[in-house]
C-alpha positions in Angstrom: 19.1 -1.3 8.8 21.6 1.0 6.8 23.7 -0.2 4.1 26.3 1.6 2.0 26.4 0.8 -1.9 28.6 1.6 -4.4 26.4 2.2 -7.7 22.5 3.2 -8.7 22.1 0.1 -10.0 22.7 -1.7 -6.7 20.2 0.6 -5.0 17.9 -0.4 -7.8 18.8 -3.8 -7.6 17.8 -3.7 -3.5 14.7 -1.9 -3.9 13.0 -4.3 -6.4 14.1 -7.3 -4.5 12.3 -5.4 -1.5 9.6 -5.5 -3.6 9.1 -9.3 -4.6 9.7 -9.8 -0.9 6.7 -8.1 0.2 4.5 -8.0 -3.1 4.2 -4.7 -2.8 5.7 -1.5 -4.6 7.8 1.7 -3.2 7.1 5.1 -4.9 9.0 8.1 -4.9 7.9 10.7 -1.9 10.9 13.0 -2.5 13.9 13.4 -4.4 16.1 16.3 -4.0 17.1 18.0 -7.8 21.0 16.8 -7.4 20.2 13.4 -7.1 19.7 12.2 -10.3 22.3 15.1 -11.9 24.7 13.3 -13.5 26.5 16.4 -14.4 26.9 17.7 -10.7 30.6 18.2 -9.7 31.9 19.1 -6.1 32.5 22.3 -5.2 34.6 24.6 -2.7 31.5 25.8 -1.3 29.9 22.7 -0.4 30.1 21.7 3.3 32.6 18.6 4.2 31.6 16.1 6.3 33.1 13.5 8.3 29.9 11.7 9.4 26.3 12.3 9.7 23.9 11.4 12.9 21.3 11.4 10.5 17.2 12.8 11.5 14.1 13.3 9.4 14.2 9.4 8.1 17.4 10.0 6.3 20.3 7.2 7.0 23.2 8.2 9.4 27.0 7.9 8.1 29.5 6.7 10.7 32.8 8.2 10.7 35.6 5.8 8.3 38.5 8.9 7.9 37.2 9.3 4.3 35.6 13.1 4.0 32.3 13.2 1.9 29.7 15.6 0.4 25.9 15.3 0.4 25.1 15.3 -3.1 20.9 14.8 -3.2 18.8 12.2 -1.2 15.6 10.2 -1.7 12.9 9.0 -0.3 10.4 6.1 -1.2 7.4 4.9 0.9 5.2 1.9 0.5 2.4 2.3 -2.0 0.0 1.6 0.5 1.1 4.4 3.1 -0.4 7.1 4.1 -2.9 8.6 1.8 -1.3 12.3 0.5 -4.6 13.2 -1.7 -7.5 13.0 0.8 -9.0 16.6 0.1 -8.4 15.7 -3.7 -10.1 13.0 -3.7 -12.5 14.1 -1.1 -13.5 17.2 -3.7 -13.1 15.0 -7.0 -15.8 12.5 -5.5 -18.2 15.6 -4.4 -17.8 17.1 -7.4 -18.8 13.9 -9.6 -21.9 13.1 -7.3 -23.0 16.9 -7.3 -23.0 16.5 -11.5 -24.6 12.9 -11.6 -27.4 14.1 -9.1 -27.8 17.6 -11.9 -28.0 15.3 -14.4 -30.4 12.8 -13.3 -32.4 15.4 -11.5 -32.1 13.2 -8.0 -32.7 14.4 -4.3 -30.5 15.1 -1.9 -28.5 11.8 -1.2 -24.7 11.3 0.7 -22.3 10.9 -2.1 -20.3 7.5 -1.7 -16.8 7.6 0.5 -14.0 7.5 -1.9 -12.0 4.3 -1.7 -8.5 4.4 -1.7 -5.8 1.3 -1.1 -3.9 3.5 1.5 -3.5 1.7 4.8 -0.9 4.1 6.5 2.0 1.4 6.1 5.3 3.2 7.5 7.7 1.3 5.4 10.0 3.7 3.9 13.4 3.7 2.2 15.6 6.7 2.5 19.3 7.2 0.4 21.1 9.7 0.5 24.2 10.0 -2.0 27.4 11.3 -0.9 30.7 12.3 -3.0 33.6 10.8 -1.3 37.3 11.7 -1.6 39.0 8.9 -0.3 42.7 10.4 -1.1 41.6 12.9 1.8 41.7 10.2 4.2 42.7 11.0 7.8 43.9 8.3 10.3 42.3 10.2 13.5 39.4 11.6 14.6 40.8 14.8 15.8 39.3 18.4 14.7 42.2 19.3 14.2 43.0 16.8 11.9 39.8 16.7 9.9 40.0 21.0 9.7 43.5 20.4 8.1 42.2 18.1 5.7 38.8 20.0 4.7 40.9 23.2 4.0 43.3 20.7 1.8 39.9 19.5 0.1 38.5 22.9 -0.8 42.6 24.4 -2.1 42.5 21.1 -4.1 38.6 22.3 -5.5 39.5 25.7 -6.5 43.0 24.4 -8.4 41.9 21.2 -10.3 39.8 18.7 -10.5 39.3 16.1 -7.7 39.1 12.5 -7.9 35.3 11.6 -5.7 34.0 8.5 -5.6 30.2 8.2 -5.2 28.2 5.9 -2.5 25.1 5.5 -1.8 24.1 5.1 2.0 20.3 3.3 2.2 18.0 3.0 5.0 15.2 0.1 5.7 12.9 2.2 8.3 10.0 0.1 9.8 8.3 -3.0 8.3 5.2 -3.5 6.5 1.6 -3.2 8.2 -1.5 -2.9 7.4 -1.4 -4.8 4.2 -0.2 -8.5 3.4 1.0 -9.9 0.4 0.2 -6.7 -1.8 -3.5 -6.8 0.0 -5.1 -4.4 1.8 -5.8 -6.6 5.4 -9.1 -4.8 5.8 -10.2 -5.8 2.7 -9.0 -9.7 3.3 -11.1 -9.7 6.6 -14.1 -7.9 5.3 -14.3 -10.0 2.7 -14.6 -6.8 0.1 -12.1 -8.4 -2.3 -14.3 -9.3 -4.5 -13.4 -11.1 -7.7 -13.6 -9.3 -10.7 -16.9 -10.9 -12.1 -18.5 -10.3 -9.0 -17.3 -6.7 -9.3 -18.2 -6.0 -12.9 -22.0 -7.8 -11.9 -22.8 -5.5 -9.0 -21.5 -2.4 -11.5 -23.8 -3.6 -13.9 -26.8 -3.8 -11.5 -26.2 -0.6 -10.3 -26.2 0.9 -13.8 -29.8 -0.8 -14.2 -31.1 0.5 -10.7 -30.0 4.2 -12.4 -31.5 3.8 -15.6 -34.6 1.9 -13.8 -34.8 5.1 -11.5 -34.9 7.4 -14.7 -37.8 5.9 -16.3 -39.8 6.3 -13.1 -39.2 9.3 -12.8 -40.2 9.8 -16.7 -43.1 7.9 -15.8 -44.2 10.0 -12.5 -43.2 13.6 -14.0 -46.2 12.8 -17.0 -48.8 11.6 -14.1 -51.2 13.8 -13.2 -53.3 11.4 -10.9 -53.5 12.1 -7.1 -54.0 8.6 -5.9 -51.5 7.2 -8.5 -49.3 9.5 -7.1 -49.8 9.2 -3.3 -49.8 5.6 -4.1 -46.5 5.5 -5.3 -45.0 7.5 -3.2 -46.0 5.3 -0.4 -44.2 2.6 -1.6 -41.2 4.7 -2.8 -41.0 5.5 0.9 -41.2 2.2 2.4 -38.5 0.9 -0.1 -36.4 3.8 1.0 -36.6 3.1 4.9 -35.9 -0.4 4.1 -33.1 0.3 2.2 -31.3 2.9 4.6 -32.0 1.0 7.5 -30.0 -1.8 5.9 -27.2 0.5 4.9 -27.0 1.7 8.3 -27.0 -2.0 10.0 -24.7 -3.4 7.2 -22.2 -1.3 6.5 -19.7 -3.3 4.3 -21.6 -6.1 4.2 -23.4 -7.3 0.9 -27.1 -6.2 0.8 -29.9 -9.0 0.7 -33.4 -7.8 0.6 -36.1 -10.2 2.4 -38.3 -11.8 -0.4 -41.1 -10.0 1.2 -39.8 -6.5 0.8 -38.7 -7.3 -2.5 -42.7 -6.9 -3.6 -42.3 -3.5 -3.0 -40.3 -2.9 -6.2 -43.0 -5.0 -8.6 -45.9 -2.9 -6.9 -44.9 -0.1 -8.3 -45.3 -0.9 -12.3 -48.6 -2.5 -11.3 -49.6 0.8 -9.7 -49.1 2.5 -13.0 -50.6 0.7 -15.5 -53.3 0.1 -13.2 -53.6 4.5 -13.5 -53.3 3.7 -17.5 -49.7 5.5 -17.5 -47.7 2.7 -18.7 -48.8 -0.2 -20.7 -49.9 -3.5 -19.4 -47.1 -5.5 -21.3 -44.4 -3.0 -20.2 -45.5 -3.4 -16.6 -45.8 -6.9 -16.2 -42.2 -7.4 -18.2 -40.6 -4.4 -15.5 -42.3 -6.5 -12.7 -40.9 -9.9 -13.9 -37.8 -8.5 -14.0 -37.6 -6.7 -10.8 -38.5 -9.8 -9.6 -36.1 -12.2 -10.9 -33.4 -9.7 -10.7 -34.4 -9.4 -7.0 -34.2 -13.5 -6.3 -30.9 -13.6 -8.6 -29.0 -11.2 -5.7 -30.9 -12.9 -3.0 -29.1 -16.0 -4.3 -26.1 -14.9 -5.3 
């Protein structure tokens, strides 16, 4: 769908009603440097045109007699189109889980996908904006008539100045997909969208799995005991198949630990004090609360 306006603030006008249409937002994917020059003047140089066919996304002008000038164009895409930062992202991401594993003095472990809202949606809106000079005006389509008038245009340039007019030509290419109402369609079927207190719980009891993880690895680097250690390792190793054959089977899908399995995680603090390296208050309170915390998610 093209349409020709007269002012910016009819473009911006469309484009915002666009947006409450769909609940979604258009950003700028490229703007030429004239487009927003409010100090650019036609010039004897520039190429007249009668129409455009138009190619590349950018709207085609149908012939009316009225010469124009291209003066810039611009192009906006759905916020949720194609994603133009993968390898950013892609090296930001490995770079933060290479620092975090430094840090905390982890294994080797597969550093987290980055998430992005991009769903490839094609919607697009392309303008281009054009000088016209409608006292150049020819009744015919001939060359011969639009050559006569061009050379009149330029003569008329290189003398004085030139009454132009300025439209704006816009073009609607493709609908939305991928997304509805501002949501990514994925996320609506996977059931992903969390709500926020959801969110900020599951951030929170990843934090504590971290900060859990530390202090046994505090706890193991000052043991010295063989059988403690080939103790907990064994258990360490069990909770890991479990947990990465789960990841494996339910990808996307929130995580819920048999109650059986889950005595895997209290073992561990029993193992401990029972070696004399942490003391028995401190274990029974970690293994209380590995416990509850493990029958609050299996609940939740």
């Amino acid at each position: 769908m093209t349409r020709q306006l007269e002012g910016s603030a009819d473009v911006d006008a469309l484009v915002k009603r666009l947006e409450e249409e769909s609940l979604t937002r258009f950003v700028t994917f490229s703007v030429d440097r004239h487009y927003n020059d409010k100090d650019w003047q036609p010039l004897p140089v520039n190429r007249v045109h009668w129409q455009w066919a138009g190619g590349s996304g950018m709207p085609s002008i149908k012939f009316t007699g009225i010469p124009f000038m291209f003066v810039g164009s611009k192009r906006l895409v759905c916020h949720q189109g194609k994603d133009l930062a993968v390898a950013q992202k892609r090296k930001y991401f490995e770079e933060k889980a290479r620092k975090m594993l430094e840090d905390q003095s982890f294994g080797s472990q597969k550093s987290r996908r980055p998430s992005t809202k991009k769903v490839g949606c094609p919607a697009a809106i392309s303008i281009s904006k054009t000088a016209a000079f409608p006292k150049f005006k020819v009744v015919d389509s001939a060359e011969r008539s639009k050559k006569a008038a061009s050379k009149m245009l330029r003569m008329a340039l290189e003398r004085d100045p030139v009454v132009w007019e300025t439209h704006y030509v816009v073009l609607l290419t493709n609908e939305h997909a991928g997304h509805a109402g501002g949501r990514n369609e994925a996320d609506m079927s996977s059931g992903s969208g969390l709500i926020p207190c959801k969110r900020a719980r599951k951030s929170d009891l990843r934090r504590k799995c971290v900060k859990l993880t530390k202090q046994l690895m505090d706890c193991l680097n000052a043991t010295e005991d063989y059988h403690t250690l080939e103790e907990v390792s064994q258990v360490l190793s069990t909770l890991l198949k479990d947990l990465a054959h789960l990841n494996s089977n339910m990808a996307g899908k929130p995580l819920h630990l048999d109650p059986k399995k889950t005595k895997v995680l209290s073992e561990i603090p029993t193992l401990l004090s029972q070696r004399g390296i942490i003391g028995p208050e401190s274990a029974h309170d970690e293994s209380v609360g590995a416990q509850a915390d493990s029958e609050q998610e299996l609940t939740s």
